[in-house]
C-alpha positions in Angstrom: 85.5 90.6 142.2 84.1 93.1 139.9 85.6 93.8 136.3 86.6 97.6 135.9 86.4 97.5 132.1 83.1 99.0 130.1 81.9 97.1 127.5 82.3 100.2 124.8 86.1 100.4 125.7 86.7 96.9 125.2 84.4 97.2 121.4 87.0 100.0 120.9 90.1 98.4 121.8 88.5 95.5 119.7 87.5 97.9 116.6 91.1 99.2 116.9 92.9 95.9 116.7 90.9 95.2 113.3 91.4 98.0 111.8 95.5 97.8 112.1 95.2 94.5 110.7 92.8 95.6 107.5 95.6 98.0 106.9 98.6 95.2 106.7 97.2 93.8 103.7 98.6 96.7 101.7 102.3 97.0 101.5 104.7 100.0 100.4 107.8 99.4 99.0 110.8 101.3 97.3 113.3 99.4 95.2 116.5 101.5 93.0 118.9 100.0 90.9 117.5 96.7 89.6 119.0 94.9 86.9 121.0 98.0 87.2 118.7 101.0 85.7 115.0 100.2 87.4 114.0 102.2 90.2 110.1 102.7 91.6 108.1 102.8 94.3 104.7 100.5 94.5 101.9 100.4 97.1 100.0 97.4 96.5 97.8 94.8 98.4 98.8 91.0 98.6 97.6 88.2 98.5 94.1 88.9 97.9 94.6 91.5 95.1 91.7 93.5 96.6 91.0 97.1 95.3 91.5 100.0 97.1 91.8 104.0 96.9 95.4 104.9 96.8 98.5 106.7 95.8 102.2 106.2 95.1 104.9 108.8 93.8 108.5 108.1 93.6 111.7 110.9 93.3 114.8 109.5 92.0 118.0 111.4 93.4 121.8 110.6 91.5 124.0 109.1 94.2 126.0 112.4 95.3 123.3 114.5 94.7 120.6 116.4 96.4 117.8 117.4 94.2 116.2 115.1 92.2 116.4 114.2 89.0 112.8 113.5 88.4 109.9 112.7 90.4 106.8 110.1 88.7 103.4 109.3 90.2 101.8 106.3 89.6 99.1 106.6 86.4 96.0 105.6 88.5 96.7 107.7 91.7 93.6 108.7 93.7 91.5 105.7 91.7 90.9 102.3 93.0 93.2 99.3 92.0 94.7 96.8 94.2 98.4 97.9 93.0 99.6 101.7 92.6 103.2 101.9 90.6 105.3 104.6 89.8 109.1 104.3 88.4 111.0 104.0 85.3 113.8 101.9 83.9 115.4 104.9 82.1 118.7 106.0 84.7 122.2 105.0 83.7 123.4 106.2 86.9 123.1 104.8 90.6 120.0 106.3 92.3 118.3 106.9 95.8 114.2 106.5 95.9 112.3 107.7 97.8 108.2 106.8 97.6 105.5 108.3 99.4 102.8 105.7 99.9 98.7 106.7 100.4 95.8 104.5 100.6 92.3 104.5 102.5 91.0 101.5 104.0 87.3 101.7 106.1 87.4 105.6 105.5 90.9 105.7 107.4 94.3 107.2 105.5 96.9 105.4 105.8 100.4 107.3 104.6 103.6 105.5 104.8 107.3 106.9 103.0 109.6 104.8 101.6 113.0 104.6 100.9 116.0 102.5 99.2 119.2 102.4 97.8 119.2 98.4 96.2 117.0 96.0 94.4 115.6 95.0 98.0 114.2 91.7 96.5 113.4 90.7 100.0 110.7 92.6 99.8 108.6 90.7 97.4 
């Protein structure tokens, strides 16, 4: 019986799988209210600690509220680093973040948004 696959589908297939898994080295995360006052967003590559282009910007919204009461990007957007952070430990009140995560990996963007209402130390 003869196989109905072509060998550049299956290199394809193959080149597709690989690059999915280059970009789950680098993780996106939000995190509000730690230790009661720290909220950020951080895109970041673990365990290796590799470098790569990337991005991460963070708006911090009261509890209650709809427009936000600042928005930070991370010092070293657009240069290459292996972890992106933006946030600040300066709100009193309870806050919603929400991060907006870019990075290029093999000349592919990868864009992920975050979002997060606790510490979520599960995430670490």
């Amino acid at each position: 019986m003869r196989s109905h696959f072509s060998l550049p589908i299956v290199l394809g297939a193959a080149v597709a799988c690989l690059a999915g898994n280059a970009s789950a080295e680098v993780k996106a995360l939000s995190r509000a209210n730690c230790i009661g006052f720290i909220n950020e967003s951080v895109t970041y590559e673990r365990p290796q600690f590799r470098n790569f282009q990337g991005s991460a910007v963070t708006r911090h919204i009261p509890l209650g509220n709809i427009e936000p009461k600042h928005v930070f990007g991370a010092p070293n957007n657009g240069h290459f680093s292996w972890r992106f952070y933006a946030g600040d430990g300066s709100d009193p009140e309870r806050m919603v973040v929400h991060g907006y995560h870019t990075w290029v990996l093999d000349g592919r963007v990868f864009t992920q948004s975050t979002s997060a209402v606790d510490c979520q130390l599960s995430e670490w």
